[in-house]
N, C-alpha and C positions, 0 to 999 in steps of 0.2 A: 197389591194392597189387600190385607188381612177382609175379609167378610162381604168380598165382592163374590156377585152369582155370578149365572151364564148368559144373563139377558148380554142381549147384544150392545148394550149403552155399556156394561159393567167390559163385555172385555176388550169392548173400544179402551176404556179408561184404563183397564190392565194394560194394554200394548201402550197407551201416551204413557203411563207409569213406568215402565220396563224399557222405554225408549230414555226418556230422560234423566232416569237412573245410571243410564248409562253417557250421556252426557255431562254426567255434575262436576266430574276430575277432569275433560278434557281442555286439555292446553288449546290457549287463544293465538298461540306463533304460529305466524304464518296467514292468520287472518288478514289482509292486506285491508286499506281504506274501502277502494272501492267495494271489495267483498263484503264488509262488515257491515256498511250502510246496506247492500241486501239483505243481510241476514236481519237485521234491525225492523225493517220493511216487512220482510216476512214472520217475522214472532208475531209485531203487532197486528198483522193480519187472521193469525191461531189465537193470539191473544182474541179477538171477537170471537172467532167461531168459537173458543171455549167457553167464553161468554154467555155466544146465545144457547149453547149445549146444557150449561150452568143454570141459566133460569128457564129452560124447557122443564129442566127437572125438577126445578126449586117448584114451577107453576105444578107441575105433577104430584107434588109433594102437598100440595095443599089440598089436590081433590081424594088422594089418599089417607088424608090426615097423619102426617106423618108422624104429627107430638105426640097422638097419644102414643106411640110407641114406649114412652118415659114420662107421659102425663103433663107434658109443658101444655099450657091455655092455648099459644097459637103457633102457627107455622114459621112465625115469625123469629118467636122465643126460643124455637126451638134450636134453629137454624143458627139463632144468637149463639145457645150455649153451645150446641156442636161443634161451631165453626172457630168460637171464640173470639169474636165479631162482638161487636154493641148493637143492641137492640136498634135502634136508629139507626144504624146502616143495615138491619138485616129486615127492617119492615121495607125501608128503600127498596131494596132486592126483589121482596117480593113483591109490592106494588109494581115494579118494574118486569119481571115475571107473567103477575096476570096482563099487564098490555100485552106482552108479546102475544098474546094471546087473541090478543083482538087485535092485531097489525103485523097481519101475515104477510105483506110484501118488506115490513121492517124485520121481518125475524126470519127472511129469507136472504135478505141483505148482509144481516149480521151472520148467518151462516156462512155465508161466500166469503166473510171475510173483507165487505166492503165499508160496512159500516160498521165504527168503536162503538166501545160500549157508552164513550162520553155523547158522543155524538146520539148514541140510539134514546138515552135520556134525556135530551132538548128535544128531537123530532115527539118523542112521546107529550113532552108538556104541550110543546105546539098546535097538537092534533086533538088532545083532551082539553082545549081550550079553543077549541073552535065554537062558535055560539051551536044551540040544540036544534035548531031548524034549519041550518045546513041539510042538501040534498045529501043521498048515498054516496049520488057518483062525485059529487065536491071532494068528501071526504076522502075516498080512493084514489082522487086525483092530485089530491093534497099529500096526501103518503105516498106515492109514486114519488111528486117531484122531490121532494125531500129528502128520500133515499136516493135519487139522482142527485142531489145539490153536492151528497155529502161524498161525493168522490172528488171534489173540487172546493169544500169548504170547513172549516174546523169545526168545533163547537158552538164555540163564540161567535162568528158570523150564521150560523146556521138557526142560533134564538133570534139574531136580528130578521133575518128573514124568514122565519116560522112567524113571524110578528106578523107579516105582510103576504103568507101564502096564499091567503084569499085573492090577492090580488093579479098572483100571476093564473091563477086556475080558473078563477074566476070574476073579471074585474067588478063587473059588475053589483055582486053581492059581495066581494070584499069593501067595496065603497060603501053602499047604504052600513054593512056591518061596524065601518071605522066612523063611518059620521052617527051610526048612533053610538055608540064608544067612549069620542071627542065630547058628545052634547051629555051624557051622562058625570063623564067623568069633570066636564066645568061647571056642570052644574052642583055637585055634589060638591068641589072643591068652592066654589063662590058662597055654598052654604055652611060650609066651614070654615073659612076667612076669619080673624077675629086676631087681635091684637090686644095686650095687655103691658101698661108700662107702671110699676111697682119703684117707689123711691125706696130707699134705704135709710135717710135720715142722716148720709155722711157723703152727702153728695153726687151718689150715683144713683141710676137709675135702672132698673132689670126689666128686659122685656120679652116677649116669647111673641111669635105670631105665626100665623097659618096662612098660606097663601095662595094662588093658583100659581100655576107651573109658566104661567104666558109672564106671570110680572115677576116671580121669582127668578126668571131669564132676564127681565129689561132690569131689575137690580142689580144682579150677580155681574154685568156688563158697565153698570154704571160703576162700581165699585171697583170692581177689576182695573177701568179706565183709568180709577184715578191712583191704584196703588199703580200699576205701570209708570204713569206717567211721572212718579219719582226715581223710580229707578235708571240707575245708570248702563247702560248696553254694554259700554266697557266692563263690566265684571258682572255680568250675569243677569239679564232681567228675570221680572216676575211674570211666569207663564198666565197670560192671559186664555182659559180654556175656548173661547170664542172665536180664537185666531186659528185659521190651516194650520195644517205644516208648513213650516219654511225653513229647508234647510241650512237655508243663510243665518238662521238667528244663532247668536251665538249661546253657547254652552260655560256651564250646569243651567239647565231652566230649575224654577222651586215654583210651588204653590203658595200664592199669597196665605200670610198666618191670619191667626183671626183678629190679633192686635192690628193689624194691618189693614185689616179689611172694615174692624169695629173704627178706625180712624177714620177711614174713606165713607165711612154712613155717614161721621158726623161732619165731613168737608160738604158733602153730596146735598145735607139741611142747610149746610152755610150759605152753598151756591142757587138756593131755592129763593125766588125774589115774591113768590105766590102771587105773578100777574095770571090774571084769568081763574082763580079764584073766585068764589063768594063775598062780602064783605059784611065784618063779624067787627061790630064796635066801633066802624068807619076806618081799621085798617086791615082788613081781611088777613090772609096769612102773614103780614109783616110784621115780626118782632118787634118789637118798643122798647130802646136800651134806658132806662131814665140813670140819669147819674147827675152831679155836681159838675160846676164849673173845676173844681179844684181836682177834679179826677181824671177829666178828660185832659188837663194838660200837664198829668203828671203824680196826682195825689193816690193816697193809696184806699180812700173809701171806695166801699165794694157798691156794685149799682146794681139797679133793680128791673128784671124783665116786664113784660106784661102780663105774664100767667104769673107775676109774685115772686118768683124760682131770684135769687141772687146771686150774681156772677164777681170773680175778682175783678180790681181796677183793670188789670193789663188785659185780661181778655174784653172789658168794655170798649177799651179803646181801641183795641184791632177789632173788635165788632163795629165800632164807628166809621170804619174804612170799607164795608164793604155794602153793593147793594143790599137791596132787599131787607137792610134794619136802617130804622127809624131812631139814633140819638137822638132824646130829648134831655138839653142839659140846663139845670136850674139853678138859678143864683138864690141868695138870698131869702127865707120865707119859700123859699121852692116856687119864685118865679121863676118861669122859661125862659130863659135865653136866646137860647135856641131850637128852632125843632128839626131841624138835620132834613130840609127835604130833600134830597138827593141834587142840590146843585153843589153842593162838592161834590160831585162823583164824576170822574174824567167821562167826557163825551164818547159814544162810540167811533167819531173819526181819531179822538183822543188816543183809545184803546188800539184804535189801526195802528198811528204812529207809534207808538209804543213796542207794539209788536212788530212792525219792521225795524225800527231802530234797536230794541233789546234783543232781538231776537228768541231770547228763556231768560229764565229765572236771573237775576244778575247778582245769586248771592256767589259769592267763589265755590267754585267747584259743583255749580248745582248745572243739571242739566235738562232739567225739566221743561216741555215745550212753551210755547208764549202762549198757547192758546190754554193751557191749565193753570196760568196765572192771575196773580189778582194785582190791579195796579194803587198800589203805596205811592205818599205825601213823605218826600223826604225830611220837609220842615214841616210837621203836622198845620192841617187843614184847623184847626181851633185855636192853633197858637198866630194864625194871620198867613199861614200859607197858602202860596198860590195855587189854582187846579191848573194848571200848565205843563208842558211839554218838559221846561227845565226843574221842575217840581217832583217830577214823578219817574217811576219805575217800576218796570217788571218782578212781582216776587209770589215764588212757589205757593201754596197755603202754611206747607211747611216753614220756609222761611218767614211768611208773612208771619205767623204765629211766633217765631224767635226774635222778630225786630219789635215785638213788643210786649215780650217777657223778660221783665227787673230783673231775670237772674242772670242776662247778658249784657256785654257794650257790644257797640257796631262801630266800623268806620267806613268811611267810603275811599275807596282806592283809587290810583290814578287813572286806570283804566275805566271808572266807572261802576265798579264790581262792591260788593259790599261785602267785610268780613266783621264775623263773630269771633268776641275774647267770653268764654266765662268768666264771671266774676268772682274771687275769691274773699 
C-alpha cells in the first residue's frame, strides 16, 4: 500500500496487504464443508481483531488531529471523506473508538478475536448507560462479564442482558437502580397519558393517545384476543404476540392488520357493560339507544345515542341485543314503550346452556369459540320473542353484526346452523 511508513502498525498492515493480495484469485475447489465453516469462523475472528486495530488508530487519529492534515473540522469528516464512508457511520466509528479507549478489557477482547465488532457496540451502550454513582469496581465487573457473556451470546441477546447487568454483578444496586428506573419511567408515562377523540363530520372519529406500557399490554391482549378468536386454525391463525411458542400451531402465522385490530377496539366497547363505574345521569357508562317502535322491528329511521351521536336502524337493533345498552323505544309523541332493562337478556345459566349446547358461533362455517359469543333472539325480543333456550343462539360479534345488516337474508338450516345470502 502506496504511503505507508515503517511504524510497526504500517507494516503489520503491508504483510495483511501482501497476504491477501495474494489470496484474491485463489480457487475455493477443494474447500470441503467442514473446512469452509472453519475458515468462516476464523475471518470472523480477524475480522475483530481488525476491527479493534481499526479504531485504536481511528481513536489515535483524533488525539493527532488528523484532519487538519487537509483541513476537514473533525476526525470524523475526515475519516468520512477518506474512507468514503457517511458521515453518520464515521462519527459512529469514532464515538466507538474513544470507548475502546476507556474499556480496556473490551478492546482486549476484541483483539483476541472474541468479541465482534456488533457485539462490542451493545456492550459499549450497556456500560455508558450504567446510572453515574455506580462504584469503580461495578463497572469493571460489569465489562468483565459482558466480554464473557459474548462468547456464548450474539448481539441481540447480549443488549437484552446489558439491560440487566447490574444484576448479576451486583444484585443489590441493580434492584434499588431498576426500581428507581420503573417508578420514574410510570411516572413520567402517567404524566403523559392524554387522549384525544376528533370527529370528522362524516361519521368517523380520529384519535391519538398516549399511554403507559402496563395498559398498553392489557389492550394489545384484549384486542389480539378478539381478532384470534375469529380466526380459523385451519388456514392460518393470527399470531397472538402474548402467546409462547408453540410448535404445534400451525403455519403461516401473520400479524393482526390494523383494520383488524381497529374492529376489535370497537367489539372490546361493545362488550363493556360499565358495572362498577361511577354513575353520570343515573346510567353511568351505559349507552342509551333511544329509537322508535317502528325501528326496532324493522323500520329504517336512524336512532339516537345518549352523547346525541346517531347510529343506523340495523346497528340500533343489534345494539338492542347486547348487554350493557339501554334501548329505549318510543311510540307516539315519543312516549316510552319500552325501557329495555336488560330482562330480555338470556340469564347467565341461559348463557351456560347455550354454550354447551352451541358449542361456537352457529353461523356456517364460523368457528369462533362460545365463550367470544354474543347470544341472538332468533325471533327478535320486540316482535314478542321468547328469552328462552329454543329462541336463542350462539353468534360471533361478526356474525352478530351481519344478522342484522339489510344488506343480507339469513336462513336457519337443518342442522341448526345459520347461513347468509347477499342481497342483490
Amino acid at each position: 500500500m502506496a504511503g505507508l511508513g515503517q511504524h510497526q502498525v504500517d507494516r503489520g498492515i503491508a504483510v495483511i496487504d501482501e497476504v491477501l493480495s495474494g489470496l484474491g484469485e485463489v480457487s475455493l475447489l477443494g474447500l470441503d464443508a467442514e473446512a469452509t465453516g472453519v475458515s468462516l469462523v476464523a475471518l470472523a475472528q480477524l475480522e475483530a481483531r481488525v476491527a479493534e486495530l481499526k479504531h485504536r488508530v481511528l481513536a489515535h487519529g483524533s488525539e493527532v488531529a488528523v484532519e487538519q492534515t487537509c483541513g476537514a473540522t473533525t476526525t470524523a469528516t475526515w475519516f468520512a471523506q477518506a474512507t468514503r464512508t457517511t458521515v453518520r457511520a464515521s462519527r459512529r466509528a469514532v464515538f466507538f473508538a474513544e470507548a475502546l479507549g476507556r474499556y480496556e478489557v473490551l478492546r482486549v477482547g476484541m483483539a483476541a478475536g472474541g468479541v465482534n465488532l456488533e457485539q462490542g457496540e451493545v456492550i459499549v451502550r450497556a456500560l455508558d448507560a450504567l446510572p453515574a454513582e455506580v462504584a469503580s469496581w461495578v463497572r469493571v465487573e460489569a465489562e468483565q462479564a459482558l466480554v464473557d457473556l459474548a462468547a456464548r451470546h450474539d448481539a441481540q441477546q447480549l443488549r437484552v442482558l446489558g439491560e440487566r447487568i447490574l444484576h448479576v454483578v451486583a444484585p443489590e444496586v441493580g434492584e434499588a437502580h431498576e426500581a428507581k428506573q420503573l417508578a420514574d419511567a410510570e411516572a413520567a408515562a402517567e404524566k403523559a397519558t392524554t387522549l384525544s377523540l376528533t370527529p370528522d363530520g362524516t361519521g368517523k372519529v380520529h384519535g391519538r393517545f398516549t399511554i403507559p406500557e402496563l395498559h398498553a399490554g392489557m389492550l394489545r391482549k384484549f384486542l389480539t384476543s378478539l381478532v384470534v378468536s375469529h380466526q380459523d386454525p385451519a388456514t392460518g391463525a393470527v399470531e397472538d404476540p402474548t402467546d409462547p411458542p408453540d410448535p404445534a400451531r400451525p403455519e403461516p402465522q401473520r400479524r393482526a392488520t390494523g383494520h383488524e385490530l381497529g374492529q376489535a377496539f370497537c367489539e372490546l366497547l361493545e362488550r363493556l357493560d360499565g358495572t362498577g363505574l361511577p354513575e353520570t345521569a343515573g346510567t353511568g357508562a351505559t349507552v342509551v339507544v333511544t329509537m322508535t317502535l317502528e325501528t326496532l322491528t324493522g323500520g329504517l329511521a336512524a336512532a339516537t345515542l345518549d352523547t346525541g351521536d346517531r347510529i343506523a336502524a340495523h346497528t340500533a337493533r343489534r345494539l338492542a341485543c347486547e348487554t350493557g345498552i339501554i334501548p329505549v323505544v318510543l311510540g307516539g309523541r315519543r312516549q316510552v314503550l319500552d325501557q329495555g332493562r336488560r330482562r330480555r337478556r338470556f340469564t347467565r345459566a341461559q348463557r351456560i346452556a347455550l354454550v354447551v349446547r352451541d358449542q361456537r358461533c352457529t353461523a356456517v362455517g364460523c368457528r369462533t369459540a362460545a365463550w367470544f359469543c354474543h347470544a341472538h333472539h332468533d325471533d327478535p325480543w320486540a316482535r314478542g320473542g321468547p328469552t328462552d333456550l329454543t329462541n336463542g343462539r350462539l353468534l360471533c360479534p361478526a356474525h352478530h353484526r351481519r344478522i342484522h345488516d339489510p344488506a343480507y337474508d339469513h336462513h336457519t338450516t337443518v342442522d341448526n346452523k345459520v347461513e347468509f345470502t347477499r342481497r342483490t
